[in-house]
N, CA, C and O atoms as a GROMACS GRO file, in nm:
protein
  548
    1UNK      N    1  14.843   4.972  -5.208
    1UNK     CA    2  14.746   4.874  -5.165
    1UNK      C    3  14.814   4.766  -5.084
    1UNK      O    4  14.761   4.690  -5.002
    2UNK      N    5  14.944   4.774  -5.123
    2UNK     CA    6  15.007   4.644  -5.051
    2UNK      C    7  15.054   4.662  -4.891
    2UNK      O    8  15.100   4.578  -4.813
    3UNK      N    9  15.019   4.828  -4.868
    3UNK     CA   10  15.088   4.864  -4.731
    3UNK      C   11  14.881   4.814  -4.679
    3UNK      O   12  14.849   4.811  -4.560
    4UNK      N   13  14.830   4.799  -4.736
    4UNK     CA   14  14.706   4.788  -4.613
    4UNK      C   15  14.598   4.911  -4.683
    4UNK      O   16  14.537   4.972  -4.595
    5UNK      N   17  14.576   4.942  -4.778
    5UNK     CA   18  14.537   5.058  -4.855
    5UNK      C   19  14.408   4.953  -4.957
    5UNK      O   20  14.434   4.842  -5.004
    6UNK      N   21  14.266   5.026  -4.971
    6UNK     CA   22  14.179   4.971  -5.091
    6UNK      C   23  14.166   5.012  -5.196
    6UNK      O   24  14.122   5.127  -5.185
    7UNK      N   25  14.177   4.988  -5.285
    7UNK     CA   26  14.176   4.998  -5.416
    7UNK      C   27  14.123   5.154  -5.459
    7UNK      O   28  14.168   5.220  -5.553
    8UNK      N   29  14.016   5.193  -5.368
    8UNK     CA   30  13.970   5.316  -5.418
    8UNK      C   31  14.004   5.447  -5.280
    8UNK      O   32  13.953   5.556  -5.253
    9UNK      N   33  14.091   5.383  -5.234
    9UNK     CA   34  14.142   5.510  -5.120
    9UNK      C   35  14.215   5.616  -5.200
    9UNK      O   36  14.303   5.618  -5.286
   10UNK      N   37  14.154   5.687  -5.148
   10UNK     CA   38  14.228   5.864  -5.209
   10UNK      C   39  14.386   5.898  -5.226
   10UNK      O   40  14.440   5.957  -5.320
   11UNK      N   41  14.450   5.841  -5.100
   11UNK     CA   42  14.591   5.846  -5.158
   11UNK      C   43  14.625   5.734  -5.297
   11UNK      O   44  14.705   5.754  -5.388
   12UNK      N   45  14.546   5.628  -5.280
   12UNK     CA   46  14.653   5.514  -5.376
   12UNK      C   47  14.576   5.621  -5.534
   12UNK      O   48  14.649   5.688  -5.607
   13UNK      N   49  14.462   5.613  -5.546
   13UNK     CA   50  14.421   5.723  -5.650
   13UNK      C   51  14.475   5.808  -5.675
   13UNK      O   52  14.485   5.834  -5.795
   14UNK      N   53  14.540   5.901  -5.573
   14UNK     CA   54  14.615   6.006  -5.658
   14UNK      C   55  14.826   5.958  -5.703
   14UNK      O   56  14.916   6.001  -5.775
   15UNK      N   57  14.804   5.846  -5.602
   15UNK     CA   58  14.977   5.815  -5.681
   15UNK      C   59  14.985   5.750  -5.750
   15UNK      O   60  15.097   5.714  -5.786
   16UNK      N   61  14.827   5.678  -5.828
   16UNK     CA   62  14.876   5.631  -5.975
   16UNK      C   63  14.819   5.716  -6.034
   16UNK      O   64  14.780   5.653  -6.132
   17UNK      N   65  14.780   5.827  -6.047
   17UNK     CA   66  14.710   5.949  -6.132
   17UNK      C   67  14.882   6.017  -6.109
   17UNK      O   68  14.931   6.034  -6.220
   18UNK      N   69  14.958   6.048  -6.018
   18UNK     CA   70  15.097   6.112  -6.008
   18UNK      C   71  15.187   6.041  -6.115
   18UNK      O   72  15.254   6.103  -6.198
   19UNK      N   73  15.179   5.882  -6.101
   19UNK     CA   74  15.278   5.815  -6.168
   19UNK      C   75  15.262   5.780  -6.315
   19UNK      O   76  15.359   5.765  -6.390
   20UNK      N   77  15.099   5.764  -6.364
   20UNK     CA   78  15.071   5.815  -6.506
   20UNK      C   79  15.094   5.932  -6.570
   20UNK      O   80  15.066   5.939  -6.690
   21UNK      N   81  15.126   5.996  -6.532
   21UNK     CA   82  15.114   6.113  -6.567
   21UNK      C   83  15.283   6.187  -6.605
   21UNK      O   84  15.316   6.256  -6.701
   22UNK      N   85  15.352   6.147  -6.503
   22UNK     CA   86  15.527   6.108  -6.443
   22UNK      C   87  15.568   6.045  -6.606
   22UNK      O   88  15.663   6.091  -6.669
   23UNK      N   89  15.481   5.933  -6.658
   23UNK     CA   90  15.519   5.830  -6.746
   23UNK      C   91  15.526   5.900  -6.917
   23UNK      O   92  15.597   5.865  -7.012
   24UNK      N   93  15.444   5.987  -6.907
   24UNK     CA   94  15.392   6.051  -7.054
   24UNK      C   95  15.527   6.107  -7.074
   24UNK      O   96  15.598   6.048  -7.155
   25UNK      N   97  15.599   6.266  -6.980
   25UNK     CA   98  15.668   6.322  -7.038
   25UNK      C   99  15.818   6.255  -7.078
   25UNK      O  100  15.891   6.317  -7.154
   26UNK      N  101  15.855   6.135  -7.026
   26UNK     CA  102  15.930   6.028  -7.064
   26UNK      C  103  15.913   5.987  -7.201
   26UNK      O  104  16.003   5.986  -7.286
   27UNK      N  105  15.800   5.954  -7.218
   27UNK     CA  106  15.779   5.865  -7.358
   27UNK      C  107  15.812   6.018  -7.463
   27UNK      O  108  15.886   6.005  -7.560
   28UNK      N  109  15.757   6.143  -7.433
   28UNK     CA  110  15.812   6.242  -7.523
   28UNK      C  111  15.950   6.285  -7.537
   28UNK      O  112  15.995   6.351  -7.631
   29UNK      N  113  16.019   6.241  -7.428
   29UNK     CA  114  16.162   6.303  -7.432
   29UNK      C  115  16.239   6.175  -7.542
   29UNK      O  116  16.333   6.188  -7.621
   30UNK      N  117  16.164   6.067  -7.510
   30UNK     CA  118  16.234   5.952  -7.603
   30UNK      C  119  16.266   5.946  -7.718
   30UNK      O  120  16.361   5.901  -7.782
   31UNK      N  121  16.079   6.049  -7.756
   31UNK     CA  122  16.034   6.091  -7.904
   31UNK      C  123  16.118   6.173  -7.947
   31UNK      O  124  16.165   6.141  -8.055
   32UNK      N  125  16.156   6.270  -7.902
   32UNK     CA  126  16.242   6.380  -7.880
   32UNK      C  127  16.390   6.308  -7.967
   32UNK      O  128  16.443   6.317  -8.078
   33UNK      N  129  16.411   6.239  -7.843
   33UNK     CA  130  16.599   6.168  -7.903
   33UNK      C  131  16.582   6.123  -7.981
   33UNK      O  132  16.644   6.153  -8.083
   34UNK      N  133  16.477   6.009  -7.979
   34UNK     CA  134  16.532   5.841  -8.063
   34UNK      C  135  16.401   5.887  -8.168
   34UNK      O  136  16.331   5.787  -8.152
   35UNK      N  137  16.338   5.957  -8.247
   35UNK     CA  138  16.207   5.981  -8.296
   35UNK      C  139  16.314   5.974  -8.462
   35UNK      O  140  16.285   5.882  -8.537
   36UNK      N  141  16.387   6.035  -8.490
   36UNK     CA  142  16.427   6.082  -8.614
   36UNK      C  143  16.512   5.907  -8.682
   36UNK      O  144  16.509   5.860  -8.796
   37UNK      N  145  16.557   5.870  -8.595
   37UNK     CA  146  16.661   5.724  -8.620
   37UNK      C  147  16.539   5.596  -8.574
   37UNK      O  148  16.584   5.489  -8.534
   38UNK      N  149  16.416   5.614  -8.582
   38UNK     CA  150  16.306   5.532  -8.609
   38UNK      C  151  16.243   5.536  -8.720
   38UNK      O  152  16.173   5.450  -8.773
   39UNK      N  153  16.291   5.716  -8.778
   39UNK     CA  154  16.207   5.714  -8.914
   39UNK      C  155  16.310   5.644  -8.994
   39UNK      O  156  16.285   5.575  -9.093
   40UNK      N  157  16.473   5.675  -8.922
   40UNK     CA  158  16.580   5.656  -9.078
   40UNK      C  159  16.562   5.495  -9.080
   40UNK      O  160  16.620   5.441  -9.174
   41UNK      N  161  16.477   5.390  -8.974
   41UNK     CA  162  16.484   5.252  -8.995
   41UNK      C  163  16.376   5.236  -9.009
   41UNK      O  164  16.336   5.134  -8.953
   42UNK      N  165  16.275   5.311  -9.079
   42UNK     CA  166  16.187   5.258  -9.141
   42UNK      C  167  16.071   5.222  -9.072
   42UNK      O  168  15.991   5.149  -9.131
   43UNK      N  169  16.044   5.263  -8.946
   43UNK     CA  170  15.972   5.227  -8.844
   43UNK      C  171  15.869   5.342  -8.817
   43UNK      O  172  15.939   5.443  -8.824
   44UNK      N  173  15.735   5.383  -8.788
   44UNK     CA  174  15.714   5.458  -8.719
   44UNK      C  175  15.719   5.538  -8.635
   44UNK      O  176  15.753   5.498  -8.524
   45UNK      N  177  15.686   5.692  -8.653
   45UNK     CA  178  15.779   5.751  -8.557
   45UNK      C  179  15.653   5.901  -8.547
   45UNK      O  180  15.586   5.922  -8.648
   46UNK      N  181  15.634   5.983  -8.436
   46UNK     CA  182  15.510   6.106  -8.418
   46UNK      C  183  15.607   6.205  -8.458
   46UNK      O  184  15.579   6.324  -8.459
   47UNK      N  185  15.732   6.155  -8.496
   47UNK     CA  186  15.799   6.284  -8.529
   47UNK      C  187  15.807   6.284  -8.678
   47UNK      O  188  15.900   6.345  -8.731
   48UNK      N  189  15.708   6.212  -8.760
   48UNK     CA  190  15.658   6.241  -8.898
   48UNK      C  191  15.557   6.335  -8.896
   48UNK      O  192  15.538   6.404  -8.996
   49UNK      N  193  15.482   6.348  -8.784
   49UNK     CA  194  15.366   6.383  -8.746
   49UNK      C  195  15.354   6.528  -8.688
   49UNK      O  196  15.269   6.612  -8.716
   50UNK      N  197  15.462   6.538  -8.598
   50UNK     CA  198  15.480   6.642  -8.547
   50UNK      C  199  15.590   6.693  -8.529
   50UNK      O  200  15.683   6.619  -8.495
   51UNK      N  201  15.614   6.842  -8.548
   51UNK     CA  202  15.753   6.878  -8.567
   51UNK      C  203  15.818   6.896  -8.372
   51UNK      O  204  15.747   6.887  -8.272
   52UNK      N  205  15.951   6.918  -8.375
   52UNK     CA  206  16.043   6.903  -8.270
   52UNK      C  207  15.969   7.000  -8.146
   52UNK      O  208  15.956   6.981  -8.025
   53UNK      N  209  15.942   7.076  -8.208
   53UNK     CA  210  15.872   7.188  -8.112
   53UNK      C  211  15.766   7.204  -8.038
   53UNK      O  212  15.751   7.259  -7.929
   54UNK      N  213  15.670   7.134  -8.129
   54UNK     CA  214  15.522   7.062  -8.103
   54UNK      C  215  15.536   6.960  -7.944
   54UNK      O  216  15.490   6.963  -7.830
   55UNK      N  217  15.641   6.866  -8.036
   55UNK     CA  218  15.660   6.772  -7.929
   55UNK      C  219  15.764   6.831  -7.776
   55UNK      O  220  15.772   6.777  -7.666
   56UNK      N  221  15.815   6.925  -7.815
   56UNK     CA  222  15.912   6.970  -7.692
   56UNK      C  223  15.750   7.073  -7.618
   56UNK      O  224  15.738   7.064  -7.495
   57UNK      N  225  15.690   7.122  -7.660
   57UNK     CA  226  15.563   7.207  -7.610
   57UNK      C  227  15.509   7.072  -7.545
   57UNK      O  228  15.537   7.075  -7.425
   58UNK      N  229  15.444   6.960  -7.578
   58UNK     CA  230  15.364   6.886  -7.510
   58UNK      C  231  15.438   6.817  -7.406
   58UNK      O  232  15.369   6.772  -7.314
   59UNK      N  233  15.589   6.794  -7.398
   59UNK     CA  234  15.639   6.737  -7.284
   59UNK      C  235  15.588   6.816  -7.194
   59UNK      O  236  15.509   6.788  -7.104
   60UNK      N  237  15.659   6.960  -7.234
   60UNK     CA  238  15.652   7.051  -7.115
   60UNK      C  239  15.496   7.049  -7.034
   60UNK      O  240  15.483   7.053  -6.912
   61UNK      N  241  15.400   7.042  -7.119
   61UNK     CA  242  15.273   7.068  -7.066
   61UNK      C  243  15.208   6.884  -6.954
   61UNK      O  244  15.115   6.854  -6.879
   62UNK      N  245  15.357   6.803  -7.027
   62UNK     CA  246  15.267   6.674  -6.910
   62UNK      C  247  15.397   6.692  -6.788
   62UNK      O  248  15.413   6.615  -6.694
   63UNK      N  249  15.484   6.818  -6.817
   63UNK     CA  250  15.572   6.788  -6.706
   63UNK      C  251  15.454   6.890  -6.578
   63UNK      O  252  15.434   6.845  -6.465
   64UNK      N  253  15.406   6.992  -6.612
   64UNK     CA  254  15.345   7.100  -6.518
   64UNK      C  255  15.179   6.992  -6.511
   64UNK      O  256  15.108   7.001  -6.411
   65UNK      N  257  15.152   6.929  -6.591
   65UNK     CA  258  15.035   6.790  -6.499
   65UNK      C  259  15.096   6.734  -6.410
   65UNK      O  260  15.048   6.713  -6.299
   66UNK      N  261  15.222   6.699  -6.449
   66UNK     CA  262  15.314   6.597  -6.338
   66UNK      C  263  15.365   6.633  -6.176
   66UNK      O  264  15.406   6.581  -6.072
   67UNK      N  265  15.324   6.782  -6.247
   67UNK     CA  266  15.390   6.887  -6.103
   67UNK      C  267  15.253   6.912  -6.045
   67UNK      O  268  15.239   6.914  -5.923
   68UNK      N  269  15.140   6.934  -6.135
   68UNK     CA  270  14.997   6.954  -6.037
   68UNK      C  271  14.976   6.840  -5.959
   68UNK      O  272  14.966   6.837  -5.837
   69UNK      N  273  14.968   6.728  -6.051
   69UNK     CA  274  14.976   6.582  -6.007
   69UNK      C  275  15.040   6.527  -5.843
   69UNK      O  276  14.986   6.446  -5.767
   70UNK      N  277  15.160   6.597  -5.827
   70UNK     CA  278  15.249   6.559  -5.748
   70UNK      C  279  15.166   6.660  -5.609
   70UNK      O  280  15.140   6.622  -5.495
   71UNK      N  281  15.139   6.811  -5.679
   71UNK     CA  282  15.111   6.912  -5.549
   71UNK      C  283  14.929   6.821  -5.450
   71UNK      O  284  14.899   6.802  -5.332
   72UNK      N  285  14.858   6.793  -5.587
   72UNK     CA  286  14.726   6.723  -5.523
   72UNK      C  287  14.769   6.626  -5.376
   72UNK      O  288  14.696   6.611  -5.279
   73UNK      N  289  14.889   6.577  -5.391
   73UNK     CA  290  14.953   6.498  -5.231
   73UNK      C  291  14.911   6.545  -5.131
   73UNK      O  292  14.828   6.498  -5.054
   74UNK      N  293  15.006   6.706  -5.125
   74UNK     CA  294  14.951   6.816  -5.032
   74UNK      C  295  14.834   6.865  -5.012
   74UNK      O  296  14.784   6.883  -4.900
   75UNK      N  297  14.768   6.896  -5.146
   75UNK     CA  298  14.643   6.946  -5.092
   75UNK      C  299  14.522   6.878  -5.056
   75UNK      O  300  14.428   6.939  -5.006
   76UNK      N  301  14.519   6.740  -5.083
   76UNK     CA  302  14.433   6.640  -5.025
   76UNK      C  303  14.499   6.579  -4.920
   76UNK      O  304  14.479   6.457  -4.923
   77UNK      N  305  14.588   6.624  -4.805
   77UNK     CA  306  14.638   6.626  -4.746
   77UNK      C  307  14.705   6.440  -4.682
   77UNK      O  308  14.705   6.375  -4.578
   78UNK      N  309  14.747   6.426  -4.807
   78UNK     CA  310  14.842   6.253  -4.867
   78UNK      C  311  14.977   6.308  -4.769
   78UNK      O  312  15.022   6.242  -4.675
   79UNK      N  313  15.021   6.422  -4.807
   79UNK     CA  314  15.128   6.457  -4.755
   79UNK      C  315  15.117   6.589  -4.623
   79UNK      O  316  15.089   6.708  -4.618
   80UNK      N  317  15.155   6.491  -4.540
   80UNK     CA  318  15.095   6.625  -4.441
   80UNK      C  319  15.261   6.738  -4.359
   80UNK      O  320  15.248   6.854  -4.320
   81UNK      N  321  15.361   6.680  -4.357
   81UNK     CA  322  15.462   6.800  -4.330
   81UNK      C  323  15.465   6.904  -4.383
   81UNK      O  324  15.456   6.907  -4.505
   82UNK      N  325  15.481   7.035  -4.300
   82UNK     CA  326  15.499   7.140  -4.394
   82UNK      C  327  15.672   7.136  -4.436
   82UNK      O  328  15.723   7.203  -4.526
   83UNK      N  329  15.742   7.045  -4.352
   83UNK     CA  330  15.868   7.089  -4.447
   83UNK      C  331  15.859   6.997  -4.527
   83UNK      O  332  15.916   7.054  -4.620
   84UNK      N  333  15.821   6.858  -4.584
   84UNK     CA  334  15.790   6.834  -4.684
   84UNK      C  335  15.715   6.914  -4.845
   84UNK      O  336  15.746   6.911  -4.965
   85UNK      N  337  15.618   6.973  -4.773
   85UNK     CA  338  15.577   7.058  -4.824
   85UNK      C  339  15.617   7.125  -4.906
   85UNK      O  340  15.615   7.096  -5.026
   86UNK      N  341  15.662   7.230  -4.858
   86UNK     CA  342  15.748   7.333  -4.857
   86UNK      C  343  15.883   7.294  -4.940
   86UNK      O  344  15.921   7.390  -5.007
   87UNK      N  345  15.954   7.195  -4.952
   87UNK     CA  346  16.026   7.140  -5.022
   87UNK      C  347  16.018   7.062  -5.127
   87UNK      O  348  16.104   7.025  -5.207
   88UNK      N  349  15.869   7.034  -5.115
   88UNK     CA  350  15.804   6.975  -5.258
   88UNK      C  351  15.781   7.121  -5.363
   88UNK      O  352  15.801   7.129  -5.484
   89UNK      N  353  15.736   7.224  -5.272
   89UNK     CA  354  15.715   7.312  -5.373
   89UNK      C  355  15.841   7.372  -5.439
   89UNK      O  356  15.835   7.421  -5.552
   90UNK      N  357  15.948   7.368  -5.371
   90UNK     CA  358  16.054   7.432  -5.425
   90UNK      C  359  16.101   7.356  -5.547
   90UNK      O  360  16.155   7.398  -5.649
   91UNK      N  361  16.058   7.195  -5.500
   91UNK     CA  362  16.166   7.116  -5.592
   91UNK      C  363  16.062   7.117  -5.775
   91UNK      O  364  16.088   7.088  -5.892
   92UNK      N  365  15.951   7.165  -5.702
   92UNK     CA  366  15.825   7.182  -5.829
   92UNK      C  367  15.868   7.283  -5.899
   92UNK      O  368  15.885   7.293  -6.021
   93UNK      N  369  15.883   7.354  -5.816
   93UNK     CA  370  15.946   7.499  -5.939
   93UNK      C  371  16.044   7.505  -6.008
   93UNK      O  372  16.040   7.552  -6.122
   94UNK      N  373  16.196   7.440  -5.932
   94UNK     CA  374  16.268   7.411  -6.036
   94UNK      C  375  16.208   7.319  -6.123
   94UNK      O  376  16.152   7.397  -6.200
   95UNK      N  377  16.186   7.224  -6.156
   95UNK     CA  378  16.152   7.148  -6.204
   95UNK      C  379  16.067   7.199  -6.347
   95UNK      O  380  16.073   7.149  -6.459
   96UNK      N  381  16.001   7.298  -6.306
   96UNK     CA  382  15.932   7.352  -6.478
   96UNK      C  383  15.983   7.475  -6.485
   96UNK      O  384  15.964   7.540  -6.588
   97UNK      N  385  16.053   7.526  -6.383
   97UNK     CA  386  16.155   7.637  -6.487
   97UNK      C  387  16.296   7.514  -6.547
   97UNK      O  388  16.359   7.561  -6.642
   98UNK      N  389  16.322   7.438  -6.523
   98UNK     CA  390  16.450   7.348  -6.614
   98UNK      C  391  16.387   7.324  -6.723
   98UNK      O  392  16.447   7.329  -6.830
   99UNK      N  393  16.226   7.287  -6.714
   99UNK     CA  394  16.182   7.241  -6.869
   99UNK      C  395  16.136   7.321  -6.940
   99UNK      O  396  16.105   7.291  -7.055
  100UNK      N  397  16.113   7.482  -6.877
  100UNK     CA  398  16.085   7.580  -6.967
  100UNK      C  399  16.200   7.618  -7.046
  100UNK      O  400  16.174   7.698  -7.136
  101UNK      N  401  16.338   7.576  -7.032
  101UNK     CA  402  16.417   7.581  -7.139
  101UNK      C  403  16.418   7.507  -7.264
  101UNK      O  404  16.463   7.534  -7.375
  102UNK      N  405  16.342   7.382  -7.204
  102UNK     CA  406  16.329   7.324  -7.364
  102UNK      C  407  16.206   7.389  -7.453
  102UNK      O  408  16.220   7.388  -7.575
  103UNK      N  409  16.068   7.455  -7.387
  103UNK     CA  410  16.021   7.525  -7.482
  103UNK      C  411  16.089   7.612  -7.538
  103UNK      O  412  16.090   7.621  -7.661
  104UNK      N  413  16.148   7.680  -7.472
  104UNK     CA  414  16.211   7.822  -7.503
  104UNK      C  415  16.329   7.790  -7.619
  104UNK      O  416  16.374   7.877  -7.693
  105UNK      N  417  16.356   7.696  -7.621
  105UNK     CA  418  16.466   7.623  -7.775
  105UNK      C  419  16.418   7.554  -7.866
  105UNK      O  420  16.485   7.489  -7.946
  106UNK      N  421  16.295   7.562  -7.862
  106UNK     CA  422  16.198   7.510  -7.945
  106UNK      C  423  16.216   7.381  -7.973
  106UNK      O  424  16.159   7.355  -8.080
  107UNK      N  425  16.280   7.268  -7.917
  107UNK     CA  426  16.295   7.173  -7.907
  107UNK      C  427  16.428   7.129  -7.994
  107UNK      O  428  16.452   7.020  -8.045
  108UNK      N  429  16.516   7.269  -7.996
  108UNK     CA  430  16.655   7.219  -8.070
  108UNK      C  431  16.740   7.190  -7.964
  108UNK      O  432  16.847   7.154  -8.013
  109UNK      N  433  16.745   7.188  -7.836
  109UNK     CA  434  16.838   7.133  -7.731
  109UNK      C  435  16.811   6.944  -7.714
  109UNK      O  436  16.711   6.881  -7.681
  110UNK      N  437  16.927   6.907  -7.747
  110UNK     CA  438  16.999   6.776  -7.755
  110UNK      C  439  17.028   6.732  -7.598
  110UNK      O  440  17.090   6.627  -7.584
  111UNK      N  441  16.989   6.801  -7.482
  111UNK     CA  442  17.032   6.733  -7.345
  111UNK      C  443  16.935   6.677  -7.339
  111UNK      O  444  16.860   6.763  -7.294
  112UNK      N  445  16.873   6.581  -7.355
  112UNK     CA  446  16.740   6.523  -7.315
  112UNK      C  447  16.792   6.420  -7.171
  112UNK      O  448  16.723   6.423  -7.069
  113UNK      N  449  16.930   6.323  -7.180
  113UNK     CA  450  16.964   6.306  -7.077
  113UNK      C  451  16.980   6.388  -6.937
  113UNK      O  452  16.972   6.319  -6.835
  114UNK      N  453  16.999   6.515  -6.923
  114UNK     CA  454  16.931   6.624  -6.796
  114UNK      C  455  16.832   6.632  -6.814
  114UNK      O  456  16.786   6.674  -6.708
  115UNK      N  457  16.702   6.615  -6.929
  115UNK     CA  458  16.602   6.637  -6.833
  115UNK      C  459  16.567   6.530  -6.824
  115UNK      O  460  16.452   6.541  -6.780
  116UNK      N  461  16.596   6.389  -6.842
  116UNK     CA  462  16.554   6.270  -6.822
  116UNK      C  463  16.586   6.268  -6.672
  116UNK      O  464  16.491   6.254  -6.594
  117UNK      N  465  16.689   6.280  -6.632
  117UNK     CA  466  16.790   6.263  -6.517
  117UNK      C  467  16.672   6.378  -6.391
  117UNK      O  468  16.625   6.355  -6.279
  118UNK      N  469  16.666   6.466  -6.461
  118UNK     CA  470  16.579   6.528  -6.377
  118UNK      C  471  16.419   6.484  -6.304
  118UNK      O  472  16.368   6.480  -6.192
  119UNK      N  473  16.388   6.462  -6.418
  119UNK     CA  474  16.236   6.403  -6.408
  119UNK      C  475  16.248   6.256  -6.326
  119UNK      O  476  16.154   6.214  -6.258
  120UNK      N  477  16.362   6.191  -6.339
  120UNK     CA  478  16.317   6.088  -6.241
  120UNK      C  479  16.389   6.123  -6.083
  120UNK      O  480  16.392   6.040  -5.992
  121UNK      N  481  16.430   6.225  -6.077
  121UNK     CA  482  16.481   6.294  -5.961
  121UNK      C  483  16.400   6.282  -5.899
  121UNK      O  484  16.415   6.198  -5.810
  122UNK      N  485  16.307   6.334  -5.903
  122UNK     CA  486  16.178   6.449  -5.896
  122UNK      C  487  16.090   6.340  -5.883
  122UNK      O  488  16.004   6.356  -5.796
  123UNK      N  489  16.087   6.239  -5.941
  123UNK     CA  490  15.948   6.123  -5.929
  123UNK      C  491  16.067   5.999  -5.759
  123UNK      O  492  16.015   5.914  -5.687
  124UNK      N  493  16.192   6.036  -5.756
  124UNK     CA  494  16.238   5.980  -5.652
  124UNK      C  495  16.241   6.042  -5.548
  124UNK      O  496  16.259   5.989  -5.438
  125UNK      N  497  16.225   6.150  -5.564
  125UNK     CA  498  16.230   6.258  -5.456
  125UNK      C  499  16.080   6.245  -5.364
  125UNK      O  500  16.058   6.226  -5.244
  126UNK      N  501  15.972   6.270  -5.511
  126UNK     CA  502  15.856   6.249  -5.408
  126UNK      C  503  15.842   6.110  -5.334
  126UNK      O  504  15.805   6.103  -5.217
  127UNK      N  505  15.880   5.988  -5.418
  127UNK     CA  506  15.892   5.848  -5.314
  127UNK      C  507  15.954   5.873  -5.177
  127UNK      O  508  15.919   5.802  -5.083
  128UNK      N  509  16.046   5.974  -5.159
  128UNK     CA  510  16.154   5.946  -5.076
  128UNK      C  511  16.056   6.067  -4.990
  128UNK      O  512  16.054   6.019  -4.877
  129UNK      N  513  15.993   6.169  -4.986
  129UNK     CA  514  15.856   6.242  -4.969
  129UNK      C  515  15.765   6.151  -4.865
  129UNK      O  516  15.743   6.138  -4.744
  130UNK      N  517  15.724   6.092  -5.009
  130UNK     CA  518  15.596   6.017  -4.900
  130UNK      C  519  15.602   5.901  -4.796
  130UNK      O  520  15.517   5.868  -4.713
  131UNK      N  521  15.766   5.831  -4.831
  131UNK     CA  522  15.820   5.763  -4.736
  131UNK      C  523  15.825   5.862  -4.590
  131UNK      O  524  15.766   5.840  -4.484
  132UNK      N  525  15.899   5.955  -4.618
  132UNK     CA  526  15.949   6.036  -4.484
  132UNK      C  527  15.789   6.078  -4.431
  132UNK      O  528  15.761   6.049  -4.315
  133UNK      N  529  15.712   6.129  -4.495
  133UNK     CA  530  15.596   6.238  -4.416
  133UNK      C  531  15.530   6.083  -4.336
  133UNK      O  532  15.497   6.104  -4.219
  134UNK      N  533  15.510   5.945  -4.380
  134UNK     CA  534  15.460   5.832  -4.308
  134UNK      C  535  15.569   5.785  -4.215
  134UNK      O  536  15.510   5.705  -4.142
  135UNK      N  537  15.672   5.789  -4.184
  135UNK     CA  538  15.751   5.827  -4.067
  135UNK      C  539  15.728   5.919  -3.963
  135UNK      O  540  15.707   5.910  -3.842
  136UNK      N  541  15.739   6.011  -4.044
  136UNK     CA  542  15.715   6.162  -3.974
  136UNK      C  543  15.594   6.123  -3.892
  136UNK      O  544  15.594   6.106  -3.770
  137UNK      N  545  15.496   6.111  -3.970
  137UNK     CA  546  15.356   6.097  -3.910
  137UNK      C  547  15.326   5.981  -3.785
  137UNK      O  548  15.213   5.970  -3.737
   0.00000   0.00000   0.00000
């Protein structure tokens, strides 16, 4: 909105629907690390609630929103290069085949720093995206 954009224009709508969405599988990877040493201090924690696996299944499922999230750019045509494009999709695919390893370990893998590291790759990557295609353009 601050480049000259109204409140209900279609791009600013879909990059805070991208960046909500960006925000969830964060707060699960947190749950993930720091969830068990919230219960040992006595604090609330969803990992009373839900076991490691549960919660490694629902990251994964707001990381592939995060990746639909991100593709809606392109197809409401926010992002118009095809080598943008085209390089958004690649960087989409890695991106949920890296986190289909944490389903696939049922949430006993301890790197949560790679996929932290990843996921904000990926949320810098598209900034650095929609910077270039409004150049480009």
């Amino acid at each position: 909105m601050a480049a000259g954009g109204g409140v209900l224009d279609k791009p600013i709508i879909f990059l805070e629907f991208l960046f909500f969405t960006g925000q969830i599988p964060h707060f699960w990877l947190l749950i993930l690390k720091y969830g068990e040493e919230y219960e040992k201090a006595g604090l609330p924690s969803l990992t009373a609630i839900l076991s490691r696996t549960q919660i490694s299944r629902l990251t994964f499922v707001w990381i592939v929103t995060s990746v639909i999230a991100a593709l809606f750019l392109c197809y409401f045509e926010i992002i118009h290069s095809i080598i943008i494009v085209g390089i958004l999709l690649i960087a989409s695919a890695f991106l949920i085949w890296q986190f289909s390893a944490l389903v696939k370990l049922s949430g006993n893998n301890n790197n949560f720093r790679k996929y932290s590291v990843l996921l904000d790759s990926y949320f810098l990557l598209m900034l650095i995206f929609l910077i270039s295609d409004r150049i480009i353009k």
